[in-house]
C-alpha positions as CSV (number, residue, x, y, z in Angstrom):
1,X,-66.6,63.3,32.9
2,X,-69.3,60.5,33.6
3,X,-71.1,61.7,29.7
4,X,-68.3,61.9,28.4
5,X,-66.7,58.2,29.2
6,X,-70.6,57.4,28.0
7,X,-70.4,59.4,24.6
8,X,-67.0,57.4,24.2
9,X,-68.1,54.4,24.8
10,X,-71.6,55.0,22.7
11,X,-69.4,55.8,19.6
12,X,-67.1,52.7,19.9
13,X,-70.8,50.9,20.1
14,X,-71.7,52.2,16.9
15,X,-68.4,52.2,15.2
16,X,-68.2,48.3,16.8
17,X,-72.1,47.8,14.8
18,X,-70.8,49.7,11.5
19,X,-67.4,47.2,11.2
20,X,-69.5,44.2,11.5
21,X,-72.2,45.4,9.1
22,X,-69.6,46.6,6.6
23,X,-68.2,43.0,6.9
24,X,-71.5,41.2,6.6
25,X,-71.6,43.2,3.4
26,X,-68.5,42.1,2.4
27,X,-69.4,38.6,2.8
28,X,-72.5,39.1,1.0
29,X,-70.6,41.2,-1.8
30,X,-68.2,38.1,-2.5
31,X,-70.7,35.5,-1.6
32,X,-72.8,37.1,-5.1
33,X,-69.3,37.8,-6.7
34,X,-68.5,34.0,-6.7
35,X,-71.6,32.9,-7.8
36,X,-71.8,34.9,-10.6
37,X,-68.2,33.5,-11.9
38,X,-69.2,30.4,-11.2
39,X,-72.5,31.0,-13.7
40,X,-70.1,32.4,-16.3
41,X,-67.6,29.8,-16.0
42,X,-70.1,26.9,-16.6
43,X,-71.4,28.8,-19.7
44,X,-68.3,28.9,-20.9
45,X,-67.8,25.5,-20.8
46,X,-64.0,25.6,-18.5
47,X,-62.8,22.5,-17.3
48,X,-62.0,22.0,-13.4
49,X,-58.4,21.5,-12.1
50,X,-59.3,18.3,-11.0
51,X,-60.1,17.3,-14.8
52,X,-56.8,19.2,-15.9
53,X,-54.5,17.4,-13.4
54,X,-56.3,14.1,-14.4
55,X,-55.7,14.6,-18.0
56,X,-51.9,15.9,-17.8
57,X,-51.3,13.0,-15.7
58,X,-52.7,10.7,-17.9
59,X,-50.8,12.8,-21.1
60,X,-47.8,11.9,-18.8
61,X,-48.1,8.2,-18.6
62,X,-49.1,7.8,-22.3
63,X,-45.8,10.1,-22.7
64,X,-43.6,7.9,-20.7
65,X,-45.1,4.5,-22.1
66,X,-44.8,6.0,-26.0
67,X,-40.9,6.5,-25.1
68,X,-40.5,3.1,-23.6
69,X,-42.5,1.0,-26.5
70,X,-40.2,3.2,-28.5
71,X,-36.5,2.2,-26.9
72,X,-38.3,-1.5,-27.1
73,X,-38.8,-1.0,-30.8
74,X,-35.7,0.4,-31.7
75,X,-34.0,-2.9,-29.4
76,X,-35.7,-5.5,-31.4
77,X,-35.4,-3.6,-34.8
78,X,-31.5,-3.7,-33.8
79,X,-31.6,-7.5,-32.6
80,X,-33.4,-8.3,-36.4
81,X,-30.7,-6.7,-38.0
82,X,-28.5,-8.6,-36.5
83,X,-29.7,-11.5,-37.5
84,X,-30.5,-10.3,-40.9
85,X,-26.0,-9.6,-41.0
86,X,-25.6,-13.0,-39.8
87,X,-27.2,-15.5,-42.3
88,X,-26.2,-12.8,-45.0
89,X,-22.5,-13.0,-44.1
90,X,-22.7,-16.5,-43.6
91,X,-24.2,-17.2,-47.6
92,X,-21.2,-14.5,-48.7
93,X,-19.1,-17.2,-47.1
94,X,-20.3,-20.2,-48.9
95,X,-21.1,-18.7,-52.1
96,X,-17.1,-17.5,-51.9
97,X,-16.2,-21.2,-51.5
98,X,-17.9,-22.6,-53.7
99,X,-16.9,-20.1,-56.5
100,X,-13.4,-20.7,-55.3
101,X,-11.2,-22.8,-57.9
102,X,-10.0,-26.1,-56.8
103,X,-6.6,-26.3,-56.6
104,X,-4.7,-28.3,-59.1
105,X,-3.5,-31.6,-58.5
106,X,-0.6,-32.7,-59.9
């Protein structure tokens, strides 16, 4: 019984070794795998996501800002025409006056 508890206990030894070579391996395997992305990534010429978000956010804000100058715009271009209406209505007035006949005295 005594061997065989020891063959037992031998084999989960070398089974135990084997698992943590196999995952040294592995860590090695996508240690190499990364790297080599990495290389073909920076040949390519990728941006990072930290660029990306950077950018979008600043696409955002120039976004947001392009639709506020724009309701600012449209407000004063609205304001001008109403000005423009007022003196215009105001010379329809006086040039109706003035073209007005005078009543007859008499």
């Amino acid at each position: 019984m005594d061997s065989r508890n020891r063959v037992f206990d031998d084999a989960a030894r070398v089974a135990g070794g084997a698992m943590g070579a196999l995952a040294g391996v592995r860590r090695e395997v996508e240690t190499l795998v990364r790297h080599q992305i990495d290389r073909i990534l920076s040949n390519m010429d990728v941006v990072s996501r930290d660029e990306f978000e950077a950018v979008r956010e600043m696409a955002a804000t120039a976004r947001r800002e392009q639709e506020r100058l724009e309701e600012r715009v449209a407000a004063l271009e609205a304001a001008l025409a109403g000005n423009k209406e007022k003196p215009a209505k105001a010379k329809t007035a006086s040039r109706a006056k003035a073209t007005k006949p005078a009543p007859k005295e008499g």
